[in-house]
C-alpha positions in Angstrom: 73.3 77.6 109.3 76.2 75.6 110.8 78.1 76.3 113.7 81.1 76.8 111.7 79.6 79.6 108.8 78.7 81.3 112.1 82.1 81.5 113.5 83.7 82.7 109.8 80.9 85.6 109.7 81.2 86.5 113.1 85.4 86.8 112.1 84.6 89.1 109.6 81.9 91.3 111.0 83.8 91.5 114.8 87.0 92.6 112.8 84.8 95.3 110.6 83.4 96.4 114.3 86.7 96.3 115.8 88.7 98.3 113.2 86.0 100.9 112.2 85.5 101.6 116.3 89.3 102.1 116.6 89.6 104.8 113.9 86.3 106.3 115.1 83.5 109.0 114.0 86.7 110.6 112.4 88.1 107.9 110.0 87.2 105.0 108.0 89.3 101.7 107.2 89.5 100.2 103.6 87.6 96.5 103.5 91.3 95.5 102.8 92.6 96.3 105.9 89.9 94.1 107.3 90.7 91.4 105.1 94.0 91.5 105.9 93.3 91.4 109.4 91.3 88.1 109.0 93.6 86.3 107.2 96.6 87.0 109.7 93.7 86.3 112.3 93.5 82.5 110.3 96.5 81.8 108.9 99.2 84.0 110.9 102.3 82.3 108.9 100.5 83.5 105.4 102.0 85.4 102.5 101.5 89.2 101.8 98.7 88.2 99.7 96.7 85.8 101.6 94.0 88.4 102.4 92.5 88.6 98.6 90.1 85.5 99.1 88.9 87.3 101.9 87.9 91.0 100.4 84.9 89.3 99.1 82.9 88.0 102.2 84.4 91.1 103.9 82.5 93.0 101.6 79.3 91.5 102.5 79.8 91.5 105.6 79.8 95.4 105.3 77.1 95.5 103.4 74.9 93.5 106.1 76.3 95.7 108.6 75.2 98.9 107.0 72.1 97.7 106.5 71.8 97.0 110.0 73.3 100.6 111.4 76.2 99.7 112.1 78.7 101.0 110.6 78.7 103.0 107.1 79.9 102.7 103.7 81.2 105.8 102.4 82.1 106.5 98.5 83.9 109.5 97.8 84.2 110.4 101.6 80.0 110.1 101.6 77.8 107.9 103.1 75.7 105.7 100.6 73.6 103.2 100.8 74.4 99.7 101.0 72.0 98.3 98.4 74.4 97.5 95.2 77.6 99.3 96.5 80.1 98.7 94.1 84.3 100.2 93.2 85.9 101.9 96.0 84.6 102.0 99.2 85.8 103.1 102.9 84.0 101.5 106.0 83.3 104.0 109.0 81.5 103.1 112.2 77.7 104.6 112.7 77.2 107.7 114.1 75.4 106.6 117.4 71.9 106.5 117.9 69.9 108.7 120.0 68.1 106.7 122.8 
């Protein structure tokens, strides 16, 4: 993997982590907001719609991080699993883990 793929998916998982910990237990964020959020992060003098090439690889980015525990993606308000997730989706950070 080079350095630079790295630093892109780090981008968009940190700013999944970031967002979904800032609305907590008791929100979600919508993989747009993310993708917004990156492309201001990259390009800050962009246009209003400078975020849609990022919604994909934000998307899988989610995905991976459900998988891992991270964070949850939730369809109708429900958790579901990550495996194939498709339409409408909210992101919500994991419930944490008992140690």
């Amino acid at each position: 993997m080079s350095p630079q793929y790295s630093i892109v998916t780090d981008i968009y998982a940190s700013t999944i982590l970031d967002l979904t910990q800032t609305s907590g237990r008791a929100g979600s964020i919508s993989p747009t907001d993310a993708a917004r959020a990156v492309a201001a992060a990259l390009m800050p003098n962009c246009g209003p719609d400078a975020w849609h090439p990022y919604l994909a690889p934000i998307r899988r980015s989610a995905v991976a991080l459900a998988r891992d525990g991270r964070i949850e993606i939730l369809r109708k308000g429900k958790p579901v699993d990550p495996t194939g997730v498709k339409g409408v989706i909210r992101l919500r950070i994991a419930a944490p883990t008992e140690s």
